[in-house]
Every structure is written in structure tokens, then in C-alpha cells.
N, C-alpha and C positions, 0 to 999 in steps of 0.2 A: 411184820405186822400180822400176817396171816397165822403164821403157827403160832403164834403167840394166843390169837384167838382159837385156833384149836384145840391148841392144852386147856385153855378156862374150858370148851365144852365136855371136853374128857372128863377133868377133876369132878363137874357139875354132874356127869351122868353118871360117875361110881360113886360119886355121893346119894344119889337116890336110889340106886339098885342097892346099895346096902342098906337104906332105910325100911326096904322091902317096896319102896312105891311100883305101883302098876303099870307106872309108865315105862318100866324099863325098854318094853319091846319101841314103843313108840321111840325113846330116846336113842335104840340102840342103831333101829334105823336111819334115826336123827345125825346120829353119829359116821355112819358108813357112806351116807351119803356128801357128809360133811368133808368126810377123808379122801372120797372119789373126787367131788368134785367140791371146792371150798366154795369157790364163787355161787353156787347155786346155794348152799346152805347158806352164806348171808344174804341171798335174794330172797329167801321164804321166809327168815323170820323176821326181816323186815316186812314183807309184805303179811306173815299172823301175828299178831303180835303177842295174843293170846288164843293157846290151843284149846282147843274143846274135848273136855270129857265127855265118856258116855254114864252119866251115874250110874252108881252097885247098889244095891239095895241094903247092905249090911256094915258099910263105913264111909266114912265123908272124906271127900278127895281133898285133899291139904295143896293149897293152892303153890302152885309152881313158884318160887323167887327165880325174880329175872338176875341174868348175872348182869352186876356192873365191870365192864369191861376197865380195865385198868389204863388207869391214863398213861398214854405215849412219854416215853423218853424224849423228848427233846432238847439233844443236845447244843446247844450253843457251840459253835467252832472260838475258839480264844484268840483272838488276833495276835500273829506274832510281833512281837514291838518290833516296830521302826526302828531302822541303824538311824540313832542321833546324825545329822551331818556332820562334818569336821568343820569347824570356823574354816571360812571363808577369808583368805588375807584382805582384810580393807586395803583399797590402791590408794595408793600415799598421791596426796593432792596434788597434780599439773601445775607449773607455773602459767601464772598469765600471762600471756605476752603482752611486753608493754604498752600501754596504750601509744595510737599512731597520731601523728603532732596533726591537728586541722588544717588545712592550707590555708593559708590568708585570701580573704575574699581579693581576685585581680581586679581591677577598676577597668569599668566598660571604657573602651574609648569612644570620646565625641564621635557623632555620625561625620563623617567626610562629605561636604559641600561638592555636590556633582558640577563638574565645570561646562560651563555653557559651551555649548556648539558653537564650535566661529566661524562665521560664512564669510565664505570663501567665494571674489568674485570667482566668475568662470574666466576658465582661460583664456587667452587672445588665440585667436586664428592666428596657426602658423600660418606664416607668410612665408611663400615660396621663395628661397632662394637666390638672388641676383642671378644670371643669365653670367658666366664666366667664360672671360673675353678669350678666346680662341686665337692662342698665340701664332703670330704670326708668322711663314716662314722666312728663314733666315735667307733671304735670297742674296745670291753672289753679286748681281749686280743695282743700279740704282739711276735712277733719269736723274742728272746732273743739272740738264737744262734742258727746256723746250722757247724758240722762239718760234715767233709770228711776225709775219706785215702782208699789207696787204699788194693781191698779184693781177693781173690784167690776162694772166694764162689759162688758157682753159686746160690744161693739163696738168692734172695734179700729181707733183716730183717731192717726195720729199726726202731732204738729205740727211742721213745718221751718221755721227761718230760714236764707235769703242771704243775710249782712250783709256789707260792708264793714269795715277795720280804724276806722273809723270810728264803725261802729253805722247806717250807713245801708244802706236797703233796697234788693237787687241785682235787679230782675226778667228775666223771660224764662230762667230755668232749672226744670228739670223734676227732680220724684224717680221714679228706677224701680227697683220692688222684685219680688223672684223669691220665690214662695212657696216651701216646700217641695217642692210637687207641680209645680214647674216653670214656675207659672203667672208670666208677667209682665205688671205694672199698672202704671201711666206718671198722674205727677199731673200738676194744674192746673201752667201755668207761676207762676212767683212772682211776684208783684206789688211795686211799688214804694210799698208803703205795710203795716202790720201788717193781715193779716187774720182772726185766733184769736188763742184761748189755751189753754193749757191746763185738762182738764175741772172742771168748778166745785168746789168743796167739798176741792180738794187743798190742801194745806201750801205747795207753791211752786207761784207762777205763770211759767209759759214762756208768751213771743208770737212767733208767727212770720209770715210773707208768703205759705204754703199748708201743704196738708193732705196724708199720705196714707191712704186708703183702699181697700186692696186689692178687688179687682173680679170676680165679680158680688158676691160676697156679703162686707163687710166680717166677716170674723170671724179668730177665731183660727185657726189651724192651728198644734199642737207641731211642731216642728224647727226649721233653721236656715235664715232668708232671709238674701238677701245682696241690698244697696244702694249706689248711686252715683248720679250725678248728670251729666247730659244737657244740650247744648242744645236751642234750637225745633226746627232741623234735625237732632238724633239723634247728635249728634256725644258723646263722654263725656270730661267735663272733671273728673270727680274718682276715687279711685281708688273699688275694692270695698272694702265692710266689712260682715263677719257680725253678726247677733242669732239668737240663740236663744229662741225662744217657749216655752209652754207653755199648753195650755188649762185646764189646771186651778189654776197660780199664774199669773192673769193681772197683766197690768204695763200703765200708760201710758208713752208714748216720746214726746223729744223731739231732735231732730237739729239742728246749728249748724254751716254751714260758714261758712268765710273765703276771701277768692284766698291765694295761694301770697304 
């Protein structure tokens, strides 16, 4: 753009120096200035826009034409065409998948009737257990017989037999009797032969194989003793059994076991 406008001031200033105009010096400086420095010669004739002469007295100054500055090329750049696109393959239509079958509506079931609560008495108090009867032992021997009558003696004798089912004589068993007062007395073992009888002058005679005689002193004592029968060695082979005394209706006694 710049030397474009420089050439138009050149053409313009040797156009006037050949017409003889008297501007030549003016222009020529115009000019040099122009070439040194361009930017400043469009500063100044924008800023004069008409120069001033100094009139001559003998010719009329033929007024300066401005140059019209040539209008700018301005070129348009041409757009280069667009690459057409290449069709695009249309996608061949998806099958639809078949529609899915609805479920048939399920039928609510009836509410279920809550079942009542069933009261229930309360339970019975357990009841404790019967007391179970404590068997008894199996003892070898057994009182066959007890008599009584009554005695006019103040000494109380009383006579036992061990016999067998038999009628024979069992020896080596003891009587042991508990007085009332706690006392206990342990007789002779029995003998394998009769050794008594019952006191003389009575209605029945009883024989047995020993005696017993309550110890220190054979006598009566009222209340209730209680009797059973022992081996040598202490062992007791028949059950307890009560008599009831008395010292003023006194009584003779006679005792008979058997084995089992």
C-alpha cells in the first residue's frame, strides 16, 4: 500500500516539473522526505491539506490537483469447494422384538382370618411324687410265733426256739432285746439241742434252744421293748418286733423263729 502511494507522488511531481510549475523545489523536497520517511509524508498532508503559495507578481499560480489515490485491490479469497460427502449407507431397519405377552392379572387372595388365642388354663401344680416304699430286707429268718400268759414271777425268763421247717434245732444265733430305758442285752447263742422250758406249774409247755434275760438285773420294766435276732458276728438276720410289758400284770413269753 505504501509504495503504491509513493509511485502516485513521483508520477504527480514530474508531472509538474515538466509543466514548469514553481513548485518543483517544494515538491522535490516533498518528495525526499516522502522516500526517507513515508509515514511522516502521510502525516503532513493529512495534517495541510492545502499548501500555501507565496504570490509572484507576474503569473497566477494554477492551483495544485489533489491526487485521487487509487482504490485498493481487494481481493476476495474464492473458497475452495467442499468435498461433497460420499452417501452415508442408510442402516437397514432393526427388527423389533416381539412384543412380550402381558401377565394375566393374579387374583389377590382372601385376607386369612387370624385365629383366636386359646386360653389355656394354667397348669396343675405338680404334685410331688408318692414317697416309694423302701424295700424291705430280705431277712433270713422270721418270728413264727410269739406267746403269752400270764406269770406270778417276778423274774422275767423268756424262752426262744431256732427251728427249722423241719422242727430241728438251728444253733449259733443270738436274741437281742432293748429295754425301755435303752438298755440292750444279747443272749446265749442257741444250741443245737433243746435247752428249757417253759416255767413249771403252767397250762402249756414251750421248749426252746436259749433264754433271754435282760442284764444286770432280770426284771420287768413297763413299756415297750423291741427284739430281733443276730448272728455270732453281729450281723441281724430277722426283722424288729415290739412287746409291751407291764410290771404289775406280769406275763411269761415265748418266741419261735423259722428261715424265710
Amino acid at each position: 500500500m505504501l509504495k503504491k502511494f509513493s509511485l502516485i507522488i513521483i508520477i504527480t511531481v514530474t508531472l509538474l516539473w515538466l509543466s514548469g510549475c514553481t513548485l518543483s523545489p517544494r515538491f522535490s523536497q516533498l518528495v525526499q522526505v516522502t522516500n526517507d520517511t513515508p509515514t511522516a509524508v502521510a502525516e503532513a498532508m493529512v495534517a495541510t491539506p492545502k499548501p500555501t503559495f507565496t504570490p509572484t507578481p507576474d503569473w497566477t499560480d494554477t492551483p495544485t490537483s489533489t491526487a485521487t489515490p487509487l482504490p485498493t485491490d481487494t481481493s476476495t479469497p474464492t473458497p475452495e469447494p467442499t468435498a461433497t460427502p460420499e452417501d452415508t449407507p442408510t442402516p437397514e431397519p432393526t427388527d423389533s422384538p416381539p412384543a412380550t405377552d402381558t401377565p394375566e392379572a393374579t387374583e389377590t387372595p382372601e385376607p386369612t382370618d387370624t385365629p383366636k388365642p386359646v386360653s389355656q388354663a394354667p397348669p396343675k401344680p405338680t404334685e410331688p411324687p408318692p414317697p416309694t416304699n423302701t424295700p424291705l430286707p430280705q431277712w433270713d429268718y422270721q418270728l413264727a410265733e410269739l406267746f403269752h400268759s400270764p406269770s406270778e414271777a417276778n423274774i422275767l425268763s423268756i424262752m426262744v426256739a431256732v427251728q427249722g421247717h423241719d422242727g430241728g434245732w438251728i444253733p449259733g444265733i443270738r436274741v437281742v432285746g432293748t429295754d425301755p430305758n435303752g438298755l440292750v442285752t444279747k443272749s446265749e447263742p442257741t444250741a443245737d439241742q433243746n435247752t428249757g422250758h417253759t416255767p413249771a406249774g403252767s397250762s402249756v409247755i414251750k421248749s426252746g434252744n436259749t433264754k433271754f434275760e435282760p442284764q444286770p438285773i432280770a426284771v420287768y420294766i413297763t413299756g415297750s421293748w423291741k427284739f430281733h435276732l443276730e448272728t455270732a458276728d453281729g450281723r441281724q438276720v430277722s426283722e424288729s418286733f415290739t412287746v409291751n410289758m407291764s410290771e404289775e400284770n406280769r406275763e411269761w413269753y415265748f418266741f419261735r423263729f423259722t428261715p424265710r
